[in-house]
C-alpha positions in Angstrom: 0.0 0.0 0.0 1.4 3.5 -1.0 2.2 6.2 1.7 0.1 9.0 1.4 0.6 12.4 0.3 -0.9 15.7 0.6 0.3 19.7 -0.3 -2.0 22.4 -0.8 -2.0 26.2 -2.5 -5.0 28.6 -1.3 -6.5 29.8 -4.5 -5.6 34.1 -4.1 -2.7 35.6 -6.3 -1.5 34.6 -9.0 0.3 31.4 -9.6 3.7 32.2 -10.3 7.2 30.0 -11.3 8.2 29.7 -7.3 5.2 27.9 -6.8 5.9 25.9 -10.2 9.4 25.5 -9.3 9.4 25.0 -5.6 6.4 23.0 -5.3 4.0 21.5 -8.5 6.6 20.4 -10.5 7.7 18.4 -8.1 4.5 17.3 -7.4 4.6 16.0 -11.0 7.4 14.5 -10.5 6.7 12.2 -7.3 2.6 11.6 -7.7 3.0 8.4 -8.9 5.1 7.1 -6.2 2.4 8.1 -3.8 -1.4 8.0 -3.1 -1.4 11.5 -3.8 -4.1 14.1 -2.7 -3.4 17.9 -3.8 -6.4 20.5 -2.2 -7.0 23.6 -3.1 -7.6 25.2 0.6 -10.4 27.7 -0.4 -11.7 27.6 3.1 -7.9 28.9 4.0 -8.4 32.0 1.8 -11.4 33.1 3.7 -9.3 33.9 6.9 -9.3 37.3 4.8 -12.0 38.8 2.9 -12.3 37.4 -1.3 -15.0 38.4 -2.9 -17.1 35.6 -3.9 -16.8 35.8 -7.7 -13.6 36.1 -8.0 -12.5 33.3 -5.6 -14.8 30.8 -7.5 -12.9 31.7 -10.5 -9.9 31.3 -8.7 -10.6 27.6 -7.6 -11.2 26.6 -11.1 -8.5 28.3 -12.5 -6.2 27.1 -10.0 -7.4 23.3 -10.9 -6.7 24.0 -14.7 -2.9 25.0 -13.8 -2.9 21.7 -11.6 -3.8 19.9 -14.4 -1.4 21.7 -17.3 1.4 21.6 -15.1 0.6 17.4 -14.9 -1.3 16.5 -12.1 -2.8 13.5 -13.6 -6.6 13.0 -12.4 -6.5 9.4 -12.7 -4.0 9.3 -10.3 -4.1 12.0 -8.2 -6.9 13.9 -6.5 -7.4 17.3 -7.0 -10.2 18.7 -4.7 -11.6 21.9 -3.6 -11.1 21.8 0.4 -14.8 23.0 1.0 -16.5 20.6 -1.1 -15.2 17.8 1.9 -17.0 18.2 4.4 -14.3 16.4 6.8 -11.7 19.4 6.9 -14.2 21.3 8.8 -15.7 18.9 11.3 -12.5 17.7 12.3 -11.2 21.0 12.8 -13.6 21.9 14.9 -12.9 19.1 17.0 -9.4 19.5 16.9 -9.4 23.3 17.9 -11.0 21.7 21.0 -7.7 19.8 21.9 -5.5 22.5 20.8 -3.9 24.6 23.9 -4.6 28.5 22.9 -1.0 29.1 23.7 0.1 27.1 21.1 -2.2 29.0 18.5 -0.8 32.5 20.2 2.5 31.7 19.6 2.4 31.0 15.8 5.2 33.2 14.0 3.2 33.7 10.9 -0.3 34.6 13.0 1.8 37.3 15.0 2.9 38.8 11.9 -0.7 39.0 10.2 -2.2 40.1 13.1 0.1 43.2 13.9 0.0 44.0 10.1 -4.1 44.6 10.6 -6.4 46.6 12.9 -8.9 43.6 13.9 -8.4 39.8 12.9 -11.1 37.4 12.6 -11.0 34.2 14.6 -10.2 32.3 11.3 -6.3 33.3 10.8 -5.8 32.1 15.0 -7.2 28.6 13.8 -5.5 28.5 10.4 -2.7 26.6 11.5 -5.4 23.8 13.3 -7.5 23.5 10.2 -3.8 22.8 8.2 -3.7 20.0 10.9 -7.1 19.1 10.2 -6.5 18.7 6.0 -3.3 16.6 6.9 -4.5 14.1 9.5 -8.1 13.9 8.3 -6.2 11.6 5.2 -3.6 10.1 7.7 -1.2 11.7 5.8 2.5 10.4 6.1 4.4 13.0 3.7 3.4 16.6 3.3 5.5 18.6 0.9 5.8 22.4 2.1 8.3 25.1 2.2 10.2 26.0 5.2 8.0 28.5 5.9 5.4 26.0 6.5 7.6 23.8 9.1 6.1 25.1 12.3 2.7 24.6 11.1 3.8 20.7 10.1 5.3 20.1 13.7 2.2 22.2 15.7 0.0 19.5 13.4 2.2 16.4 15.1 2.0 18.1 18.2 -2.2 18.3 17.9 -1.9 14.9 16.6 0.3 13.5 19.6 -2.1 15.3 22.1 -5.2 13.6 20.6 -3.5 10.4 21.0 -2.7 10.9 24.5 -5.9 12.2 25.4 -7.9 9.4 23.4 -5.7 6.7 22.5 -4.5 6.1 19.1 -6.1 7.7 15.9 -3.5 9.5 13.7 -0.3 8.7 11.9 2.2 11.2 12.7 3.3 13.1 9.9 7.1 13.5 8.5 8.8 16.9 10.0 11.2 16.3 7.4 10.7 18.0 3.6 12.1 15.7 1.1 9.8 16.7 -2.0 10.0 20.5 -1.7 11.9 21.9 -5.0 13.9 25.1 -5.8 13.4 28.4 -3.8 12.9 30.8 -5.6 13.2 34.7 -4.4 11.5 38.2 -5.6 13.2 39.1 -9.1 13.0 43.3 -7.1 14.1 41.8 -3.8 16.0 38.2 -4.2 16.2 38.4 -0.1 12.7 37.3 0.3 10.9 34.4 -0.8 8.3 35.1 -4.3 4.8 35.8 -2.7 1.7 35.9 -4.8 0.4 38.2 -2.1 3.3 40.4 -3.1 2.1 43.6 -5.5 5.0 44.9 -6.8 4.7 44.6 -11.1 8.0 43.2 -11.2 8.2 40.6 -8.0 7.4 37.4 -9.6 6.7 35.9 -13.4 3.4 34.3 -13.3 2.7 31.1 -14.7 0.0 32.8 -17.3 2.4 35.5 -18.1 2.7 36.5 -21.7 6.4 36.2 -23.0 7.2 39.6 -23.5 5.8 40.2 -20.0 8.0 37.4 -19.0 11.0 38.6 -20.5 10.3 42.5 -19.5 10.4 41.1 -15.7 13.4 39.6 -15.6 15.5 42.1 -18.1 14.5 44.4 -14.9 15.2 41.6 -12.2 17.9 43.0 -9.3 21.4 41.6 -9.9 24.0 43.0 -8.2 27.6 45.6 -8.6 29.7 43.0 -10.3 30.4 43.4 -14.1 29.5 39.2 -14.7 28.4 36.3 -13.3 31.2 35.3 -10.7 30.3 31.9 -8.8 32.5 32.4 -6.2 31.0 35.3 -5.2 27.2 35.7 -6.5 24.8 38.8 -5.3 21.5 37.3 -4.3 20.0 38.8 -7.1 22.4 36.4 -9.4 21.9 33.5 -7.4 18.3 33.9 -7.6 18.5 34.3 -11.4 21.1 31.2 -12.0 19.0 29.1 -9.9 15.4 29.6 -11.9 17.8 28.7 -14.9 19.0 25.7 -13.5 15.5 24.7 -12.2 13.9 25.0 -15.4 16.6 23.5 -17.4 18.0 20.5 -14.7 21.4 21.3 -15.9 24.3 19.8 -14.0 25.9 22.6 -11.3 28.9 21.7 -14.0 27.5 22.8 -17.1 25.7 26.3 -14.6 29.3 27.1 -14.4 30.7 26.3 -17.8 28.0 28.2 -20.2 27.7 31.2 -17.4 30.9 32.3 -15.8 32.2 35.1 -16.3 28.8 36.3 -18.6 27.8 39.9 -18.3 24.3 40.6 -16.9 22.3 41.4 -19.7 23.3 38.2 -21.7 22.4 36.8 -18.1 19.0 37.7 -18.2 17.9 37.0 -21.5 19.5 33.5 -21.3 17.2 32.9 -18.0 14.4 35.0 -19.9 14.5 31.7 -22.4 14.3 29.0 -20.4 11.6 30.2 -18.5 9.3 31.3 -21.6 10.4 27.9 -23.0 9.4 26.4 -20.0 6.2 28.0 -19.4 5.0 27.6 -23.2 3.6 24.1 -23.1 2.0 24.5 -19.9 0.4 27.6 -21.0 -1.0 25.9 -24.1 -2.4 22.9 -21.9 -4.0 25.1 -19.7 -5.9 27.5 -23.1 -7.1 23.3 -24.2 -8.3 22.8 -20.9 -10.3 26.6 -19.8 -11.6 26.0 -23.4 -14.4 23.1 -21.9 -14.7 24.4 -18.0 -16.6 20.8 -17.9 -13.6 19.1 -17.6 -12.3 21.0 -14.3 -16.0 20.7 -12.9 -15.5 17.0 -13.6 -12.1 17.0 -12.0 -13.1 18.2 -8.7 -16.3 16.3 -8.6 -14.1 13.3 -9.4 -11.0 13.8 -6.5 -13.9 14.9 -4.1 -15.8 11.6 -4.5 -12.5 9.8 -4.1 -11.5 11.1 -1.3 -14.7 11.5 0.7 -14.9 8.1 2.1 -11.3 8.7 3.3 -12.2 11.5 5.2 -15.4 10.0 6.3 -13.8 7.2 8.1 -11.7 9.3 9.8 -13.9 11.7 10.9 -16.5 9.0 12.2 -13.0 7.2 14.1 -12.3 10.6 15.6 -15.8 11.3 16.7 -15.8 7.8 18.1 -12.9 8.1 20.2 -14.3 11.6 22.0 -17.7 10.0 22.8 -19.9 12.4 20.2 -22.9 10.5 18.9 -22.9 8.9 15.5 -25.4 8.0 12.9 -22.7 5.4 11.6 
C-alpha cells in the first residue's frame, strides 16, 4: 500500500514560477510514487475577505494550472477543500484539543495580526485547520516550504495530544521536507521568498504570463555591482537568477558554471528569460485546451472529491468515536 501524500495552495494571487518550481513540479514529479491528494484550501483564503466571484474563479483556475502543469486526475486527487465536508468537522474538534498558547504563539499569525487593525477568529485557527486537512487523510508525507515547518510540527503536536488524550487515531506526519523543489526569491528583492500576495509589477513571473511580460520582468530583475556572473562570489539577485535557470533546465551545477561564468548581466538575463518562456509555453498551451471546456475542471473536482470523501469520512466518524460524540454510523 502506498504512503500517502498531501500539499495544498490557497487559491488568491497569482500562480507564479516559485510555486511551479518550488512546489507543482515536483508534485509532477513524485505523484506516482504516492497515493497523492493535492487541495485547493479555499476555506484557508477566507481567513481574509475574497469576494465571492472572484475566488470561485480562482478555484477553477487554480485546478486547470494543476492539471497543465501534470497532475494527472487518474492518479491523483485534485479537490476543492470546502466541497469535503471532513476538513471542517475535524477542525472543529481538533481546535478543542488545541492549547490557545500554542495557536498565540504561531510566528506567521503574529505577523498578520500586527499587520491589521482587527483579525477574525479564522487566521488564530489556520494553522489547526492545516492539521485538520493533513491528519483527516492520515497523511505520512506533506511537501511544504520552510515556511510551512512550524505549522507541520504544531499538526504532530495536535496529533500527539489527541492520542494521548484518546488513544490512538493518527499517523504522525514527517517533520522532514524531502519533496520540496527550488526556492525561488523576488526578481525586485531576491532576499525574500516570491509571494503571490506580493504587489510589486516586477516581484514574480506568473505562470499565465505572456512572453514579452516574461521577459520585460526579468530584463528588470535585481542583480548586483559585479560586471558578470562570478560563482565564487554571486549577489543574491544572481543567485536567484542562475538558480530559476537551472531549475527550469535541470542542468548539472557543472555545465551552470561552464556556459555562465564570467557572462555579463544582460546576456544573463535573456538567457534565463528563455528557459523560462520555454518552460512556461507548453503549460500555457495545456491550460488554453483545458479553460476551453470548463466541464472538464467541474469533472475533475467532482471526481477527487468523491474519491476522497470516504477517506475522510472514516476518519472523521474514528475521531468522533474516540471523544464520545454521537454517531449516525
Amino acid at each position: 500500500m502506498k504512503v500517502r501524500v498531501l500539499s495544498g495552495v490557497q487559491p488568491t494571487g497569482n500562480l507564479h514560477i516559485g510555486n511551479y518550481l518550488g512546489a507543482l513540479k515536483n508534485w509532477v514529479k513524485i505523484q506516482y510514487d504516492y497515493e497523492s491528494i493535492f487541495c485547493i484550501v479555499d476555506l484557508h483564503a477566507i481567513t481574509v475577505y475574497q469576494n465571492p466571484q472572484e475566488l470561485r474563479s480562482n478555484i477553477h483556475q487554480l485546478a486547470a494550472l494543476f492539471l497543465a502543469c501534470g497532475i494527472d486526475p487518474k492518479h491523483s486527487s485534485i479537490i476543492a477543500q470546502s466541497s469535503v465536508p471532513g476538513h471542517a468537522e475535524l477542525a472543529w474538534m481538533f481546535t478543542c484539543v488545541t492549547p490557545l498558547g500554542w495557536l498565540e504563539r504561531m510566528t506567521q499569525f503574529k505577523a498578520k495580526s500586527e499587520a491589521q487593525e482587527t483579525i477574525g477568529d479564522g487566521l488564530l485557527q489556520y494553522p489547526v485547520l492545516m492539521a485538520a486537512d493533513i491528519l483527516l487523510y492520515q497523511a505520512k508525507i506533506v511537501p511544504v516550504g520552510d515556511d510551512q515547518r512550524q505549522h507541520l510540527e504544531l499538526t504532530r503536536d495536535i496529533a500527539q495530544r489527541f492520542n494521548s488524550q484518546y488513544g490512538e487515531t493518527f499517523v504522525l506526519p514527517e517533520t522532514k521536507l524531502p519533496l520540496v523543489g527550488a526556492r525561488v526569491m523576488g526578481l525586485d528583492d531576491p532576499t525574500t521568498k516570491m509571494s503571490k500576495s506580493a504587489t510589486g509589477a516586477g516581484h514574480a513571473v506568473a505562470l499565465l504570463d505572456p512572453p514579452a511580460v516574461i521577459r520585460k520582468k526579468i530584463m528588470r530583475a535585481t542583480t548586483d555591482s559585479q560586471p558578470g556572473v562570478n560563482f565564487e562570489s554571486k549577489g543574491a539577485g544572481v543567485e536567484n537568477l542562475l538558480n530559476i535557470h537551472q531549475a527550469f533546465t535541470e542542468w548539472t551545477d557543472d555545465q551552470m558554471r561552464a556556459h555562465f561564468e564570467g557572462m555579463r548581466y544582460g546576456d544573463l538575463k535573456k538567457t534565463v528569460a528563455e528557459a523560462v518562456v520555454d518552460g512556461l509555453m507548453p503549460i500555457q498551451q495545456r491550460y488554453q485546451e483545458i479553460t476551453a471546456d470548463p466541464s472538464i475542471i467541474t469533472a475533475v473536482l467532482k471526481e477527487g472529491a468523491l474519491r476522497v470523501i470516504p477517506i475522510a469520512q472514516a476518519t472523521v466518524e474514528l475521531t468522533k468515536q474516540r471523544m464520545g460524540l454521537y454517531s449516525l454510523v
